[in-house]
N, CA and C atoms as a LAMMPS dump frame, in Angstrom:
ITEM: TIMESTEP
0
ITEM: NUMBER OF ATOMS
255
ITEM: BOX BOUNDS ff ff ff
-5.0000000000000000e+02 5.0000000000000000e+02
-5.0000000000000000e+02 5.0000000000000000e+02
-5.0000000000000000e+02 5.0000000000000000e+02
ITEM: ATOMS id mol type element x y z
1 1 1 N -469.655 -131.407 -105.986
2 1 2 C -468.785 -130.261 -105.81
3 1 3 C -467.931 -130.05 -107.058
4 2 1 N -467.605 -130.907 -107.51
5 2 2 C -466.869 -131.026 -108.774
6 2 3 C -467.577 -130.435 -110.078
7 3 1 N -468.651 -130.717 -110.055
8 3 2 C -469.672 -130.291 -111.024
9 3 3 C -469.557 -128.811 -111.167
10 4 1 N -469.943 -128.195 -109.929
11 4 2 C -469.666 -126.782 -109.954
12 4 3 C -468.367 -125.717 -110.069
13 5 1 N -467.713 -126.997 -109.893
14 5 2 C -466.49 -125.856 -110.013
15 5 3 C -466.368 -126.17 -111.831
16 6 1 N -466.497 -127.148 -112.345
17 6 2 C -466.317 -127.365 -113.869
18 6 3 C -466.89 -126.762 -114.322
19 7 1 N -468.267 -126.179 -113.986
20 7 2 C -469.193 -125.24 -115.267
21 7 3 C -468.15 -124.337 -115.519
22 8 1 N -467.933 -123.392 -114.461
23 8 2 C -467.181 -121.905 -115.259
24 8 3 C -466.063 -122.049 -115.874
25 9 1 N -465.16 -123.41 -115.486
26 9 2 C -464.173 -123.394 -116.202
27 9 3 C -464.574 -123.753 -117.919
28 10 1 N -465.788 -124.428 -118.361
29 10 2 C -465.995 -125.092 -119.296
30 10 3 C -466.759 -123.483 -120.295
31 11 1 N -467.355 -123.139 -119.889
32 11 2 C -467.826 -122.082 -119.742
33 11 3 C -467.038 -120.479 -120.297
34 12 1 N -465.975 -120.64 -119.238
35 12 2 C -464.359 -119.901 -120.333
36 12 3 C -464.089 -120.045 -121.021
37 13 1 N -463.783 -121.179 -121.188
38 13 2 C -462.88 -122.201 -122.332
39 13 3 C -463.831 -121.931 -123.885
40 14 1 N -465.319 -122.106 -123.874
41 14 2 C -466.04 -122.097 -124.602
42 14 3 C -466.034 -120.463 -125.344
43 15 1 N -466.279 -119.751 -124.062
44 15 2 C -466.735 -118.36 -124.505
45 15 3 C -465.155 -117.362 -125.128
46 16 1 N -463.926 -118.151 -125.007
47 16 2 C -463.025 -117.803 -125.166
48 16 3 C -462.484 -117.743 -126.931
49 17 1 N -463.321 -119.026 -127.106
50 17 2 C -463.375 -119.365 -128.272
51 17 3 C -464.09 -118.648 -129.702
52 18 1 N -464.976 -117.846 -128.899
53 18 2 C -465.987 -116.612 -129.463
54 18 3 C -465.143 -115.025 -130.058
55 19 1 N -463.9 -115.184 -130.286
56 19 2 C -463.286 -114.235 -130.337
57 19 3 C -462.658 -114.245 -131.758
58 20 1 N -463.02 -113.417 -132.744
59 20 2 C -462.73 -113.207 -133.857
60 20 3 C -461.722 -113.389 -134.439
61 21 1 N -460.745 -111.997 -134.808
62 21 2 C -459.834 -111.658 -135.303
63 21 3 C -458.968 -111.013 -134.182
64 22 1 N -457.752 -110.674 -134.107
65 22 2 C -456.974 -110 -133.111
66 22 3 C -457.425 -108.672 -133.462
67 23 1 N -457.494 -107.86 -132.417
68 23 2 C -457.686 -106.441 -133.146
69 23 3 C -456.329 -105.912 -133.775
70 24 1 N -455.086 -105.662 -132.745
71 24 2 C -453.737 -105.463 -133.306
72 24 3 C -452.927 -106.613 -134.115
73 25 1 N -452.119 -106.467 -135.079
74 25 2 C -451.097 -107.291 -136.015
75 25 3 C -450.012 -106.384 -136.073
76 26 1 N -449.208 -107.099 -135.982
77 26 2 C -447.75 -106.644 -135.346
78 26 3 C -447.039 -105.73 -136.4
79 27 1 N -447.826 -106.229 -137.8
80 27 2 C -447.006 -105.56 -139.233
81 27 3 C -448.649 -104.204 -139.172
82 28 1 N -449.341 -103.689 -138.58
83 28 2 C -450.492 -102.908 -138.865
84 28 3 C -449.84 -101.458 -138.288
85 29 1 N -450.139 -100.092 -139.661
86 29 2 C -449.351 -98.993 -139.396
87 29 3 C -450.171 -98.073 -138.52
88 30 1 N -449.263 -97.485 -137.766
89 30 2 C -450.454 -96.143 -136.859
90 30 3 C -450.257 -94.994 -137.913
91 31 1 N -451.286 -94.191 -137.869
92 31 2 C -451.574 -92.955 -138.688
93 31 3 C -451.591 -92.3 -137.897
94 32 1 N -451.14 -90.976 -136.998
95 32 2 C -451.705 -90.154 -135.788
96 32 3 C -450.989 -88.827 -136.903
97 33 1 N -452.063 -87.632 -136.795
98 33 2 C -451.775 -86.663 -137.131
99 33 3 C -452.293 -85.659 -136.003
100 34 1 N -452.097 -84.602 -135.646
101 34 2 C -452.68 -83.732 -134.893
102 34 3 C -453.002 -82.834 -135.595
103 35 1 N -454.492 -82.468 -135.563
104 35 2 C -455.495 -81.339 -136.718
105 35 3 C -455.671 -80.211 -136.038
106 36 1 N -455.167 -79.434 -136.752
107 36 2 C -455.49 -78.028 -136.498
108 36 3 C -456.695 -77.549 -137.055
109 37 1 N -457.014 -78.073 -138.065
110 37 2 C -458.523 -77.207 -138.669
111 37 3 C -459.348 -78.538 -138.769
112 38 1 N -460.175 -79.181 -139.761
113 38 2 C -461.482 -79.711 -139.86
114 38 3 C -460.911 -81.053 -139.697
115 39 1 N -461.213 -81.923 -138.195
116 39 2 C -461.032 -83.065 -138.379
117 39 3 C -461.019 -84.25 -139.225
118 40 1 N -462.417 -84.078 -140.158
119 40 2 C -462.942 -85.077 -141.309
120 40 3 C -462.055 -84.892 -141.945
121 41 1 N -461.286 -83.649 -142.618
122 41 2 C -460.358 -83.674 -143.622
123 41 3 C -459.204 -84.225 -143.221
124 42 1 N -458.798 -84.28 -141.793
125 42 2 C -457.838 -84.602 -141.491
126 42 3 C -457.9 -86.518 -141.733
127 43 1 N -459.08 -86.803 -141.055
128 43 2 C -459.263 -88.144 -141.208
129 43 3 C -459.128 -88.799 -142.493
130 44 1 N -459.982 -88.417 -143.59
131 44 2 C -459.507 -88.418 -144.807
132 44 3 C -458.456 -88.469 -145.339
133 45 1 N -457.392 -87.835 -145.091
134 45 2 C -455.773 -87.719 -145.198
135 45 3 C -455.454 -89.163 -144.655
136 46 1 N -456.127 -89.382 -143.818
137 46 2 C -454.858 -90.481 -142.76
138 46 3 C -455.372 -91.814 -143.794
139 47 1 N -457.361 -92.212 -144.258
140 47 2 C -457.451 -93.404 -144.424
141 47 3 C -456.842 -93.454 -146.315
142 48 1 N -456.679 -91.775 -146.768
143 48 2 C -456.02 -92.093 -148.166
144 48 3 C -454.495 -92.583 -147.78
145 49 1 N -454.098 -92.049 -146.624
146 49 2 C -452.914 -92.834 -146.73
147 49 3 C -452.106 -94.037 -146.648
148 50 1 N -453.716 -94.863 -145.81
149 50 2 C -453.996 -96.285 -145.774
150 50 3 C -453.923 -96.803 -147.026
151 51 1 N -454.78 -95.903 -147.742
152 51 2 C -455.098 -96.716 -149.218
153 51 3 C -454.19 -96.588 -150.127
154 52 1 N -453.121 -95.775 -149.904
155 52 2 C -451.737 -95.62 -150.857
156 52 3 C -451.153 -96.887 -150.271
157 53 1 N -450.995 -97.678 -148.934
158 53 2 C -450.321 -98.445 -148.855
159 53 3 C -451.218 -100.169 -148.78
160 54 1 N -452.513 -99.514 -149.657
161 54 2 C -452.953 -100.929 -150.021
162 54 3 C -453.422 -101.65 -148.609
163 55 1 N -454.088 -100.972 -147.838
164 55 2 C -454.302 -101.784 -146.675
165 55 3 C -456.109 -101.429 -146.231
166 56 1 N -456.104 -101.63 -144.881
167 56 2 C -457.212 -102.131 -144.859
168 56 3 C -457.578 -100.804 -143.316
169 57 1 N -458.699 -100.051 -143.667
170 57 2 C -458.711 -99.525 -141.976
171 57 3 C -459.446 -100.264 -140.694
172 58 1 N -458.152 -100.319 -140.33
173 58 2 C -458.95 -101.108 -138.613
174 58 3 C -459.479 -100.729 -137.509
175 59 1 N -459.226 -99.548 -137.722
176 59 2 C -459.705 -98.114 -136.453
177 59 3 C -459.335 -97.284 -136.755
178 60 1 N -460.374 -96.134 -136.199
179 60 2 C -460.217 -94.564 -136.463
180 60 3 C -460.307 -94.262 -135.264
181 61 1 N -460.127 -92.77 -135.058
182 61 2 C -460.498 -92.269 -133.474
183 61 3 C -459.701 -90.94 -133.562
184 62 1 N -460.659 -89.835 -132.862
185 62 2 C -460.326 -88.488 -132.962
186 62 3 C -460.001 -88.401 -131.312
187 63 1 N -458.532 -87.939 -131.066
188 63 2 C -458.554 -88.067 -129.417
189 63 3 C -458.178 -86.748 -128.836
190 64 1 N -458.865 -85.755 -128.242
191 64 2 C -459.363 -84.89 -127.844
192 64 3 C -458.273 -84.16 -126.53
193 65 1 N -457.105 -83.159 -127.464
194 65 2 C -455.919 -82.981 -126.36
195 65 3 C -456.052 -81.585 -126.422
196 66 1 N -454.831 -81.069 -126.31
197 66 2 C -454.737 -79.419 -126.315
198 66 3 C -455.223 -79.412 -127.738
199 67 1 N -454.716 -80.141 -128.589
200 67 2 C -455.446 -80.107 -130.152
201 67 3 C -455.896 -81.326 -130.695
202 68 1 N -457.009 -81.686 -131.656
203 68 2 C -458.034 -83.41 -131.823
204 68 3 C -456.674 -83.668 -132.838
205 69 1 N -456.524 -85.008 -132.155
206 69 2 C -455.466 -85.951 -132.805
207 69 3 C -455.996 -86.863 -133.334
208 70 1 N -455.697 -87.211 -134.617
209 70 2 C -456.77 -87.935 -135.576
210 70 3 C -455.557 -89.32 -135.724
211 71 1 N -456.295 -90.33 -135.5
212 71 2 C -455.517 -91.801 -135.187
213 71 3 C -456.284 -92.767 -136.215
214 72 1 N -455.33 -93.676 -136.966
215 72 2 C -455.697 -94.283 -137.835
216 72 3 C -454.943 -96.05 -137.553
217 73 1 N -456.025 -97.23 -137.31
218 73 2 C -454.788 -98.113 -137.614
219 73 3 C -455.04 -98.888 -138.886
220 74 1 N -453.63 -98.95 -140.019
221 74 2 C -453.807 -99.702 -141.381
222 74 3 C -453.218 -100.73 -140.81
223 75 1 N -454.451 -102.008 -141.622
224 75 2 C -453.46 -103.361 -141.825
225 75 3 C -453.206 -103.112 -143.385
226 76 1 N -451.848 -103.537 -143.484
227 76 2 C -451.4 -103.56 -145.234
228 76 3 C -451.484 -105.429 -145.224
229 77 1 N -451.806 -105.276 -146.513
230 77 2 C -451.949 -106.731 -147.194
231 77 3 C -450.652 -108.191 -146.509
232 78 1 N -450.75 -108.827 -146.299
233 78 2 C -450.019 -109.657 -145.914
234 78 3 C -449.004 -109.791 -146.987
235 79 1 N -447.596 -109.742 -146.833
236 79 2 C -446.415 -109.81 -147.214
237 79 3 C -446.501 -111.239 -148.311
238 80 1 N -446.04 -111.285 -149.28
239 80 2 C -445.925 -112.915 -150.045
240 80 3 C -444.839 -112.967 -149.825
241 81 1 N -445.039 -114.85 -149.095
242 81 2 C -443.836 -115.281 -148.907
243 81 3 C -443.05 -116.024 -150.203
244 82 1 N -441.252 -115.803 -150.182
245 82 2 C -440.795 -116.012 -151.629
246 82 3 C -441.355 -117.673 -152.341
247 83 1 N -441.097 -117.781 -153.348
248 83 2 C -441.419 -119.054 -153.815
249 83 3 C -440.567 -120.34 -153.559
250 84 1 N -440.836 -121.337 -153.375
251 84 2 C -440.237 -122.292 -152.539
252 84 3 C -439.151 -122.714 -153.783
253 85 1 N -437.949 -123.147 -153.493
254 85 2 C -436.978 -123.19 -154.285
255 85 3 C -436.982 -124.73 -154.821
């Protein structure tokens, strides 16, 4: 009886471990613009504005309201910490 109840827990534990990167980071910027004319251009706007702040795009997504809201998330480069004194 014991046996069976241990697979799935072992089983979690394992498959839990299969998990990459976080998708969200607490320092990562949202881009949301709402487009009135050609989405792509709009998108474009949001990942140059990623790239002015040196970061990285982690998701895009056009979300579909009274008007397509174009959503961007930047990770910017990890902060250097000061030099040890």
């Amino acid at each position: 009886m014991l046996r069976h109840f241990m697979l799935p827990v072992v089983a979690v534990v394992a498959l839990s471990g299969c998990a990459s990167k976080a998708i969200y980071d607490q320092n990562d910027i949202h881009f949301i613009l709402p487009c009135k004319t050609d989405t792509a251009a709009c998108m474009k706007k949001m990942e140059q504005s990623c790239a002015q702040e040196k970061g990285q795009v982690m998701s895009r997504d056009i979300v579909q309201e009274e008007l397509p809201v174009v959503q961007v998330i930047c990770r910017p480069p990890p902060k250097q910490k000061p030099p040890a004194e």
